[in-house]
Backbone as JSON Lines, residues from 0, in Angstrom:
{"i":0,"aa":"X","n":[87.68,98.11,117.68],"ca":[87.59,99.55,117.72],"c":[87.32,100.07,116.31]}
{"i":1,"aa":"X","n":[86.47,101.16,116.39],"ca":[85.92,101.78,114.81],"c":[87.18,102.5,114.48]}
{"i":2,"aa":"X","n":[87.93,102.43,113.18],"ca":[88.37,103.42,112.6],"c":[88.41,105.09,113.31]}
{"i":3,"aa":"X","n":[88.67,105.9,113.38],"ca":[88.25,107.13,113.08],"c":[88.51,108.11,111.84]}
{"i":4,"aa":"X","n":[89.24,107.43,111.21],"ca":[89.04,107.41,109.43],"c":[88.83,106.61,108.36]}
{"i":5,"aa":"X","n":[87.81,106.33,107.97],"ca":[87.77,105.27,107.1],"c":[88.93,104.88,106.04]}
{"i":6,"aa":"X","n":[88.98,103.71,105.48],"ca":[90.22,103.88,104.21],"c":[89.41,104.25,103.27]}
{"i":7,"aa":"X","n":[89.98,104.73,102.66],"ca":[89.29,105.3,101.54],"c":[89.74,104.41,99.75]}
{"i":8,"aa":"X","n":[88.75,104.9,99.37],"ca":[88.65,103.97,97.99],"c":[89.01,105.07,96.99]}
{"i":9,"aa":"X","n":[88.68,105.04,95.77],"ca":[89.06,105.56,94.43],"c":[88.52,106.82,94.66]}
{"i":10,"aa":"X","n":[87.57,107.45,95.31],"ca":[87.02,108.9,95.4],"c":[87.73,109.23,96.42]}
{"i":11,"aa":"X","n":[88.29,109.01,97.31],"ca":[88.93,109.4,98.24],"c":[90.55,109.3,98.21]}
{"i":12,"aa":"X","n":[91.28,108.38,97.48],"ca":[92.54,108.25,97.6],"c":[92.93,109.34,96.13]}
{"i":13,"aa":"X","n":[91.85,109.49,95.05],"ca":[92.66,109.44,93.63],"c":[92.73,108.52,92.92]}
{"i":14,"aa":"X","n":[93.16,108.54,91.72],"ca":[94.03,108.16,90.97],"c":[95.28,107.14,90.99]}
{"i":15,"aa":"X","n":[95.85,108.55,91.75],"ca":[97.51,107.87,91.65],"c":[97.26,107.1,93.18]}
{"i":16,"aa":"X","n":[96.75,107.37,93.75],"ca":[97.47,106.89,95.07],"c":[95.83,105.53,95.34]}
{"i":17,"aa":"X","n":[95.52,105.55,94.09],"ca":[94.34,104.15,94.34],"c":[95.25,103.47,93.78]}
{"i":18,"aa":"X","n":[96.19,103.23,92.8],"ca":[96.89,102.51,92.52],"c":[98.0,102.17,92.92]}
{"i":19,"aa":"X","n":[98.19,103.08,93.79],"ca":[99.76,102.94,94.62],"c":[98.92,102.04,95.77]}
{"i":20,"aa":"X","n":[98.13,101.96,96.24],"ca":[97.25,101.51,97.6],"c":[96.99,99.54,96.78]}
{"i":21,"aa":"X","n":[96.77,99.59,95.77],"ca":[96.29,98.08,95.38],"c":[97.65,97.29,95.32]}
{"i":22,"aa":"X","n":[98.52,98.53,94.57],"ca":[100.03,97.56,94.38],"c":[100.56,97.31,96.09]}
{"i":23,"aa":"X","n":[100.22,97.98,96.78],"ca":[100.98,97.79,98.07],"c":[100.23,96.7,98.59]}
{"i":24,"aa":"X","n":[98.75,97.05,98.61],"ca":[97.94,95.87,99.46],"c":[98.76,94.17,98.78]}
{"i":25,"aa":"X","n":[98.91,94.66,97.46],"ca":[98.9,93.04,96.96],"c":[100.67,92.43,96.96]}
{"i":26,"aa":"X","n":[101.31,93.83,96.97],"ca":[102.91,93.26,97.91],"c":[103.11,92.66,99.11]}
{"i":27,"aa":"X","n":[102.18,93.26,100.3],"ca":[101.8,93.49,101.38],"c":[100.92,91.74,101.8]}
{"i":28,"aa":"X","n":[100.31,90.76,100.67],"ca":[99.85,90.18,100.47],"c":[98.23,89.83,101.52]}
{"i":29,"aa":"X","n":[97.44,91.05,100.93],"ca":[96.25,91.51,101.96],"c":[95.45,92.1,101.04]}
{"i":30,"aa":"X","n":[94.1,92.17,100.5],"ca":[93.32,92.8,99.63],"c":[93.41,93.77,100.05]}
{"i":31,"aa":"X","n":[93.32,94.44,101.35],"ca":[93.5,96.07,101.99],"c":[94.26,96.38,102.91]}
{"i":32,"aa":"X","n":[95.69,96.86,102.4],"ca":[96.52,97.02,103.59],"c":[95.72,98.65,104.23]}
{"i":33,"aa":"X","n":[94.98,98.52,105.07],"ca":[93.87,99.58,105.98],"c":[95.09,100.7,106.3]}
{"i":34,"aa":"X","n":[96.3,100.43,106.22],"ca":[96.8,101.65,106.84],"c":[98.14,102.58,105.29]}
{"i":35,"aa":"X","n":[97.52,102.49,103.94],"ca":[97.8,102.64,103.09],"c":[96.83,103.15,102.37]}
{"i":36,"aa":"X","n":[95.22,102.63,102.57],"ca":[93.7,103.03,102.27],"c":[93.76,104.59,103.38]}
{"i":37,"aa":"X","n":[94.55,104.2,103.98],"ca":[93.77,105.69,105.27],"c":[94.5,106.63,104.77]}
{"i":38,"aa":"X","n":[96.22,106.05,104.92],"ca":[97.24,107.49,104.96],"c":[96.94,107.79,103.18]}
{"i":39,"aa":"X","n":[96.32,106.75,102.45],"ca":[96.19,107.47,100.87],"c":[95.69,108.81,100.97]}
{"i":40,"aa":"X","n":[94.54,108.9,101.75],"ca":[93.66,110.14,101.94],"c":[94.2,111.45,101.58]}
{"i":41,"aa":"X","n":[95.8,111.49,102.25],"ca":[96.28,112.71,102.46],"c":[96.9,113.07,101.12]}
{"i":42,"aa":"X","n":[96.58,112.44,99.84],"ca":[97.08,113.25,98.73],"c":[98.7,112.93,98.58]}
{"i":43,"aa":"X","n":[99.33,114.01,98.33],"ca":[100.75,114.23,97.89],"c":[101.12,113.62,99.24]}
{"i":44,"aa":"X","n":[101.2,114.01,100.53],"ca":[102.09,113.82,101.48],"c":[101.99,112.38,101.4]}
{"i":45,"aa":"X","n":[101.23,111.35,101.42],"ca":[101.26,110.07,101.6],"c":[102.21,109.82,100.36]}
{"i":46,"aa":"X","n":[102.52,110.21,99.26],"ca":[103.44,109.58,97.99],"c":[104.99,110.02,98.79]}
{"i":47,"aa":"X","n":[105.03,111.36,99.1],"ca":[105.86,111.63,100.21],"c":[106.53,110.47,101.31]}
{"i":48,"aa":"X","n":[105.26,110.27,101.76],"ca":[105.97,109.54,102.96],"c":[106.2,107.99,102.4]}
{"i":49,"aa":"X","n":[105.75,107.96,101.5],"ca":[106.01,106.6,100.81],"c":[107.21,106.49,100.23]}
{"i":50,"aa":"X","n":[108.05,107.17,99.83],"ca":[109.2,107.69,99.47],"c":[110.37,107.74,100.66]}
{"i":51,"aa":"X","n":[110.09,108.17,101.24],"ca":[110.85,108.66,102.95],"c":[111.0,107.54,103.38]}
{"i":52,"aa":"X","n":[109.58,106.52,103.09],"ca":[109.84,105.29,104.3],"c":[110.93,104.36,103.63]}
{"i":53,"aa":"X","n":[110.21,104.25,102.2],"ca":[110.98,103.33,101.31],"c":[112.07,103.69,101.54]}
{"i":54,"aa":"X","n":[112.73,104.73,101.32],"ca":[114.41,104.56,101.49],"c":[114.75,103.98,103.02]}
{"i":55,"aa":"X","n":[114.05,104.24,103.83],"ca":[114.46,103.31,104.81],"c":[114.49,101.68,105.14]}
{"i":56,"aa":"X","n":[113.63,101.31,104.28],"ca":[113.27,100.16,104.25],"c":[112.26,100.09,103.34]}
{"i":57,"aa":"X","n":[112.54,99.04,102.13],"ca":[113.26,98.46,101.94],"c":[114.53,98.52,101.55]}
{"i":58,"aa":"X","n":[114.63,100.3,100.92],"ca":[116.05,100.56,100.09],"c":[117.32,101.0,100.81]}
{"i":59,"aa":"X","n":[117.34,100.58,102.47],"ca":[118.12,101.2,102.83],"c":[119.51,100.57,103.36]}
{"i":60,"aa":"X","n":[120.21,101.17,103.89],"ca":[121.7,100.56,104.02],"c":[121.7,98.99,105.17]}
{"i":61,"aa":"X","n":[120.62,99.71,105.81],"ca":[120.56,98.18,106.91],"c":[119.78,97.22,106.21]}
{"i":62,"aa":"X","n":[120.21,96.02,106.36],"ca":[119.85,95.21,105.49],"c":[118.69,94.37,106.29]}
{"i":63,"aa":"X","n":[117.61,94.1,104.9],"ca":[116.17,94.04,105.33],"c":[116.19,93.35,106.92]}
{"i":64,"aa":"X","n":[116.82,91.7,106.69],"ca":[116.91,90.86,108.03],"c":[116.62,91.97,109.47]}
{"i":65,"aa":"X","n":[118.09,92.97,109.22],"ca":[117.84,94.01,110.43],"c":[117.02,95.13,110.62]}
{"i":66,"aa":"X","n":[116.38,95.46,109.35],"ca":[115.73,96.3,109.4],"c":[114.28,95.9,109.84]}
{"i":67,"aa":"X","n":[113.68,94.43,109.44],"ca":[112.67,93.84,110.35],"c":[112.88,93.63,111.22]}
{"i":68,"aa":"X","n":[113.82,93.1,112.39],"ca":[113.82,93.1,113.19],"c":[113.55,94.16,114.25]}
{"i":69,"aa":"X","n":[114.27,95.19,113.58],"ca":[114.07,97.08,114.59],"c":[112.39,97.14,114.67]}
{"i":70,"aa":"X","n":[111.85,96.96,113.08],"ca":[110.56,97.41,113.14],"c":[109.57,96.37,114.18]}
{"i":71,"aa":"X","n":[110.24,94.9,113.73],"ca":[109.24,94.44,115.29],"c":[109.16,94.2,116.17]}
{"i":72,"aa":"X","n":[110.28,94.85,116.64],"ca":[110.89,95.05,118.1],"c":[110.06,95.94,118.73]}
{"i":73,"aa":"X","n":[110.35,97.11,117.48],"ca":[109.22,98.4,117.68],"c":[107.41,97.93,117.92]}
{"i":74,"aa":"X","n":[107.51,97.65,116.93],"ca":[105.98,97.07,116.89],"c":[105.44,96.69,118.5]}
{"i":75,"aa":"X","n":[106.15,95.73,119.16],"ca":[106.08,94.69,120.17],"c":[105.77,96.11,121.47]}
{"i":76,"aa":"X","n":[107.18,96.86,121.13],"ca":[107.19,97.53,122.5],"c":[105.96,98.4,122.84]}
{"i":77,"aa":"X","n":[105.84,99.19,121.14],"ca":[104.27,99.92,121.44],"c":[103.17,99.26,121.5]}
{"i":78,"aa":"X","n":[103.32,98.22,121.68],"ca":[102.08,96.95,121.26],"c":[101.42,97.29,120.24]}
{"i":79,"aa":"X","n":[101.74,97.62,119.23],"ca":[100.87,97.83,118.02],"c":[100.69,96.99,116.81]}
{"i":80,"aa":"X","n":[99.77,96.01,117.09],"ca":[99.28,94.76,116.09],"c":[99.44,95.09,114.92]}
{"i":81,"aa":"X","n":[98.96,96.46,114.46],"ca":[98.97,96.6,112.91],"c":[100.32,96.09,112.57]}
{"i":82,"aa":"X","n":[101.62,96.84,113.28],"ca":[102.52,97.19,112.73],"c":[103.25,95.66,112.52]}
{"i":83,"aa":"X","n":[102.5,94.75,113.72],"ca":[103.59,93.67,114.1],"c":[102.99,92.44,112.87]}
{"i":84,"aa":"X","n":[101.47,92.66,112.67],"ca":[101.52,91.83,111.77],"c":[101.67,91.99,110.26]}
{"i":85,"aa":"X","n":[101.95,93.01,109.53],"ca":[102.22,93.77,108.94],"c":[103.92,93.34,108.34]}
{"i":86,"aa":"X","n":[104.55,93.38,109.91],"ca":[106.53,93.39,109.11],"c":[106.57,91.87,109.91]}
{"i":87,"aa":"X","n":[105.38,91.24,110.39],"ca":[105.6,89.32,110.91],"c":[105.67,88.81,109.16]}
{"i":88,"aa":"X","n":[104.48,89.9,108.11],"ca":[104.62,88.98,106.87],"c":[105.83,89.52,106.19]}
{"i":89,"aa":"X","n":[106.17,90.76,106.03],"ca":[107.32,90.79,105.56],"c":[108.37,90.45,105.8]}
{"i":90,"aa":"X","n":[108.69,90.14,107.14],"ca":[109.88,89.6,107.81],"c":[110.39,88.37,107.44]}
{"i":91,"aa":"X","n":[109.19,87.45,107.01],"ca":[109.45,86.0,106.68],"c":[110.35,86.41,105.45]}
{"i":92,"aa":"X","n":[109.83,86.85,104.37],"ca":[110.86,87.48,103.35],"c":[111.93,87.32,103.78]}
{"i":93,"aa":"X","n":[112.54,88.26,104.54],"ca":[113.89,88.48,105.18],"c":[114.67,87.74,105.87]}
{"i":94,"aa":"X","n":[113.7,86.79,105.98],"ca":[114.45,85.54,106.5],"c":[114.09,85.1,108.1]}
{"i":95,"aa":"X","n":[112.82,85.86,109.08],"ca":[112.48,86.33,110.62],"c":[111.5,84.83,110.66]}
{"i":96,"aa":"X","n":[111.98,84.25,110.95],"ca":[110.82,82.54,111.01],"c":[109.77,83.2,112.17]}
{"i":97,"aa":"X","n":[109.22,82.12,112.41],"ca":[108.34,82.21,113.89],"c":[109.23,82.46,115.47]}
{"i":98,"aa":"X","n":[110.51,81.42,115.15],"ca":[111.14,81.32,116.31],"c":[111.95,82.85,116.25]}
{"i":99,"aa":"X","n":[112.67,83.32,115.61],"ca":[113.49,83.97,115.56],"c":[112.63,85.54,116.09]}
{"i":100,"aa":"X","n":[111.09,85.71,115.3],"ca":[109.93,86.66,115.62],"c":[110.3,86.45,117.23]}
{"i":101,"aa":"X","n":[109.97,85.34,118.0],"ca":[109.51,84.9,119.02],"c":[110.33,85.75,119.96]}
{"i":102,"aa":"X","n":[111.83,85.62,119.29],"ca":[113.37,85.62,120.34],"c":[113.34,87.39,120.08]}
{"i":103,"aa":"X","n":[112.95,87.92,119.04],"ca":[112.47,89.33,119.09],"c":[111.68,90.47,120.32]}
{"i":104,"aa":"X","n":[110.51,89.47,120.32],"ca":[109.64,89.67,121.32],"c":[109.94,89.75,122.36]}
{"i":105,"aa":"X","n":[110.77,88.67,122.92],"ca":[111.85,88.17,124.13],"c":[112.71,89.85,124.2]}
{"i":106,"aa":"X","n":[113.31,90.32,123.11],"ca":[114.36,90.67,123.15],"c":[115.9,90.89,123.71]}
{"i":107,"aa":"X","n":[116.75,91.78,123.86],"ca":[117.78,91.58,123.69],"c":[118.48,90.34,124.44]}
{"i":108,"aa":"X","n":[117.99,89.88,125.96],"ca":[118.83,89.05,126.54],"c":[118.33,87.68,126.25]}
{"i":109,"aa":"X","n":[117.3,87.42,125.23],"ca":[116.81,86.43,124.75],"c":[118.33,85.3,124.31]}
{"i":110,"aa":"X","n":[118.38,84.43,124.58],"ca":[119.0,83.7,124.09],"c":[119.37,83.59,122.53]}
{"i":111,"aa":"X","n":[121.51,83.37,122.53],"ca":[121.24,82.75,121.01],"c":[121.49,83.87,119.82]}
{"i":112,"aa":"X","n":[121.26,85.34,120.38],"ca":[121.64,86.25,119.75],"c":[123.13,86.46,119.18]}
{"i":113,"aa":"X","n":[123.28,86.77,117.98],"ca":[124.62,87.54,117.75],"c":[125.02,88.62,118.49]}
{"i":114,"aa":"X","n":[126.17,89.45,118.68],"ca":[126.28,90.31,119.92],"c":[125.37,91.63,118.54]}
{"i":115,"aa":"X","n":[125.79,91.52,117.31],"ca":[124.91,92.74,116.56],"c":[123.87,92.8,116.89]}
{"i":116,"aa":"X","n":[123.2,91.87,116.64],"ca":[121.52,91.47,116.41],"c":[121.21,91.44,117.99]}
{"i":117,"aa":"X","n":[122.17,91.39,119.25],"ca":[121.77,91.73,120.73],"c":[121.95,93.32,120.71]}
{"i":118,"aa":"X","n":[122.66,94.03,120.03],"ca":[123.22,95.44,120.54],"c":[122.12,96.28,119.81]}
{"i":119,"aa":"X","n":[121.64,95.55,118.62],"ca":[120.34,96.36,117.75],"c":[119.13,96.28,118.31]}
{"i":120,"aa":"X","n":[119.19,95.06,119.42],"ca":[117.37,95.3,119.73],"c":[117.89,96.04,121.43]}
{"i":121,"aa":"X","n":[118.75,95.92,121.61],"ca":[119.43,96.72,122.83],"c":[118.92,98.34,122.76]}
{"i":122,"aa":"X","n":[119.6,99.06,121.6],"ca":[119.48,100.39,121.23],"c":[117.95,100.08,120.79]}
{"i":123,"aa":"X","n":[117.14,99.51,120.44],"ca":[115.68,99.96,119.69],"c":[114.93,100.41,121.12]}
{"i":124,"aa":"X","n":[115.36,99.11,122.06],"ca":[114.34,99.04,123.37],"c":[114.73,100.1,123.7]}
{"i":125,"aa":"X","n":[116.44,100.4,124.21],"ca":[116.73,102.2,124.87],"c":[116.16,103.4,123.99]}
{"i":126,"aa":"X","n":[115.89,103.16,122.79],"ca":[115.68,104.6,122.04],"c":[114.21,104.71,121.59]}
{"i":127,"aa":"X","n":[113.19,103.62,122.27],"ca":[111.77,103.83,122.11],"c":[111.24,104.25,123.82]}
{"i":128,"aa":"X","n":[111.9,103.66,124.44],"ca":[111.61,103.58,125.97],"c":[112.15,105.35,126.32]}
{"i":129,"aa":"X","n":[113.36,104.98,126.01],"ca":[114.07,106.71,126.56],"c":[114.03,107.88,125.33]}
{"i":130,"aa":"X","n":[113.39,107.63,124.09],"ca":[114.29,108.83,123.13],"c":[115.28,109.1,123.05]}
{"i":131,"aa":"X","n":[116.58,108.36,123.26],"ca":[117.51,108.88,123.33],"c":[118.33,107.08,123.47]}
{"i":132,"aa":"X","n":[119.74,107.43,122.83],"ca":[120.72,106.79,123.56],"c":[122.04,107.12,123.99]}
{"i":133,"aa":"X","n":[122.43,106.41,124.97],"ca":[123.19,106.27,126.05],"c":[124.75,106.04,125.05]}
{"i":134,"aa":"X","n":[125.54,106.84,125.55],"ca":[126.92,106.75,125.08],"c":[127.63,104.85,125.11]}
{"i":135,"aa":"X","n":[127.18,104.34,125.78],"ca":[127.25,102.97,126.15],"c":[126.77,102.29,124.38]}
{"i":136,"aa":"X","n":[125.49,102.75,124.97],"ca":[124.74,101.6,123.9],"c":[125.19,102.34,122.39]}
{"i":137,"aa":"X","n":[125.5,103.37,121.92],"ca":[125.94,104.06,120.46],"c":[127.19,103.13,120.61]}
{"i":138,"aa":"X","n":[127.97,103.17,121.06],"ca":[129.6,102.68,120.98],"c":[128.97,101.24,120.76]}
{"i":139,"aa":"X","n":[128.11,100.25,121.6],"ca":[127.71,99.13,121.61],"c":[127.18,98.96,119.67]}
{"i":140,"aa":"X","n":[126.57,99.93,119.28],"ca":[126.08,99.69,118.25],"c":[127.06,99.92,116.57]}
{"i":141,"aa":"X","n":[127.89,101.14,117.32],"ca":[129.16,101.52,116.14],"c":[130.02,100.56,115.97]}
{"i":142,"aa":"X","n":[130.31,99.64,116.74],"ca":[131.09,98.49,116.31],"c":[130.27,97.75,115.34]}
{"i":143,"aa":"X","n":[129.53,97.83,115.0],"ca":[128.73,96.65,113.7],"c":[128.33,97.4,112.71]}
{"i":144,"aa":"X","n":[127.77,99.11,112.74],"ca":[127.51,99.28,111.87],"c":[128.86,101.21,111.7]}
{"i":145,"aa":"X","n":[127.97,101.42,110.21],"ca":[129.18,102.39,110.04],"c":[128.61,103.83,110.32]}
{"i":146,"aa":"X","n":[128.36,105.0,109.67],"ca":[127.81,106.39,110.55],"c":[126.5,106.61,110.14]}
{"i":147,"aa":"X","n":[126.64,106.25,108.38],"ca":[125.35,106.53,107.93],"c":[124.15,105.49,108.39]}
{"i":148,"aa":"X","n":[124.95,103.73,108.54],"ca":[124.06,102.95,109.21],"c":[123.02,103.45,110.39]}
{"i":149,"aa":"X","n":[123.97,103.92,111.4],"ca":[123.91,104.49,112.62],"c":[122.69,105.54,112.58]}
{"i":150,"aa":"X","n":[122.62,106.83,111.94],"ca":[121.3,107.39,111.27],"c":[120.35,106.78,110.78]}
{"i":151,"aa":"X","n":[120.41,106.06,109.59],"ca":[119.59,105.35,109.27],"c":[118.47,104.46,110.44]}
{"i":152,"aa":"X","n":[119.3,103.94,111.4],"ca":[118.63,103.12,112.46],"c":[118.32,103.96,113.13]}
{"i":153,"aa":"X","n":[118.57,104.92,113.62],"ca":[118.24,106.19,114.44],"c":[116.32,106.73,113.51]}
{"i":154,"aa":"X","n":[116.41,106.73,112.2],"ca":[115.26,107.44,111.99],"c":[114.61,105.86,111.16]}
{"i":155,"aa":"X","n":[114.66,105.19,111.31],"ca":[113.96,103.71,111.27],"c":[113.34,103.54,112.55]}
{"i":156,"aa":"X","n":[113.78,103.4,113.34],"ca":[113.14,103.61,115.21],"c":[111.8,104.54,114.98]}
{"i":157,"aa":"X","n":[112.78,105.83,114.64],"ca":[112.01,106.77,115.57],"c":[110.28,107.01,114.33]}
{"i":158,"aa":"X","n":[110.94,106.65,112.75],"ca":[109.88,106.47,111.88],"c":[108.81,105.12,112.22]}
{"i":159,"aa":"X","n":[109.13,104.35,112.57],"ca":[107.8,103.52,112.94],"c":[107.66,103.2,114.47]}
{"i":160,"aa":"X","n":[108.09,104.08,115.38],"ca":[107.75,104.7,116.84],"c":[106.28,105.31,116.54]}
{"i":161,"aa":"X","n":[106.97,106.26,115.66],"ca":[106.18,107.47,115.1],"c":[104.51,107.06,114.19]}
{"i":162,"aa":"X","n":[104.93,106.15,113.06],"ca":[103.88,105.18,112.87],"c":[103.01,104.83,113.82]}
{"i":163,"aa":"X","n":[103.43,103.74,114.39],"ca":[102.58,103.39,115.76],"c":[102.03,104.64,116.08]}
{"i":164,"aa":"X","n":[102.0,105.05,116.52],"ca":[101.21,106.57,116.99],"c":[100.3,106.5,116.62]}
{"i":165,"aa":"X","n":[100.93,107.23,114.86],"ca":[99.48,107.42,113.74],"c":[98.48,106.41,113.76]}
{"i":166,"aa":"X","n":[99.19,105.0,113.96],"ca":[98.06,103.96,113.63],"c":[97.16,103.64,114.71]}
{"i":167,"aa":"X","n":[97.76,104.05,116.09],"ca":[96.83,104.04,117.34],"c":[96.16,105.37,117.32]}
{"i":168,"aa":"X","n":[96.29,106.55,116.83],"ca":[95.26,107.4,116.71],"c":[94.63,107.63,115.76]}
{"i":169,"aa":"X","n":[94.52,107.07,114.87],"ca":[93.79,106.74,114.18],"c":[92.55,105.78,113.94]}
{"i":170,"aa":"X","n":[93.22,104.62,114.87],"ca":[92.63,103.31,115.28],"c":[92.59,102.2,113.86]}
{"i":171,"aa":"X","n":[93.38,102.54,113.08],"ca":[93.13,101.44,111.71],"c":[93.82,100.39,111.89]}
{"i":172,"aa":"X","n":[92.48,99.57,111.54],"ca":[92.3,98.01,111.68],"c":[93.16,97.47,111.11]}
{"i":173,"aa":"X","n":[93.49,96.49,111.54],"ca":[94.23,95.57,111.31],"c":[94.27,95.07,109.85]}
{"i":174,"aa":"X","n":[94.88,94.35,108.73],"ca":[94.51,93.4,107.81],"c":[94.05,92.34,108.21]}
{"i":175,"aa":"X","n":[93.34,91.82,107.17],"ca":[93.0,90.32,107.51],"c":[93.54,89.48,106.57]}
């Protein structure tokens, strides 16, 4: 599928945000992470949202292991390739092998799970599927983590729910 925005290069991103786009591609370990070339476009708001996301991940209270996991849980459910291959390379980082990706995919009643790491892809699947969770599954999830955790995973979901979107209406390609 074509783009419906190209990524954009040094006339189109800037300055600041051509260089924020190379350091990411080459963290990201991809000559063009395509969905960092696109959202550069938008100027200030993309340094913005680069900021917003970062505190969620990587800088945030849930620790990376779980915080990849939410995102490719997410990824999986919206079927959105960008996203899944995208946090498949960062995940290894975090420690997400092939098998463990695999038991993701599977999710929650997948075998082998910790009851956390079952109650976190529990709440991702209820709170992408429904918007919402169930007094059940919050109590299921407050036993492992603490209030601010609890938010945090709440707008980690709903921030790369939300992603996915952008990146399916947008249509930007994949890395290679």
């Amino acid at each position: 599928m074509t783009p419906r925005i190209p990524p954009g290069r040094f006339k189109e991103l800037g300055p600041i945000n051509w260089v924020t786009w190379r350091a990411l591609s080459a963290a990201a370990g991809t000559p063009d992470a395509h969905l960092f070339s696109t959202l550069g476009r938008t100027g200030r708001l993309f340094r913005g949202w680069l900021h917003y996301s970062g505190m969620l991940m990587p800088f945030g209270r849930l620790g990376r292991f779980d915080s990849e996991m939410v995102i490719l849980r997410v990824a999986h459910l919206r079927e959105c390739g960008y996203e899944f291959d995208h946090h498949t390379r960062l995940g290894r980082r975090a420690g997400i092998t092939d098998e463990i990706r695999d038991r993701i995919v599977a999710g929650p009643e997948a075998p082998n799970w910790q009851p956390r790491h079952r109650a976190l892809l529990a709440a991702v699947d209820e709170l992408v599927t429904t918007k919402a969770l169930s007094d059940e599954r919050w109590s299921s999830l407050a036993q492992f983590y603490d209030d601010r955790m609890l938010i945090e995973f709440c707008l980690l979901v709903t921030q790369y729910d939300g992603l996915a979107t952008t990146i399916g209406a947008l249509r930007v390609e994949r890395d290679f």
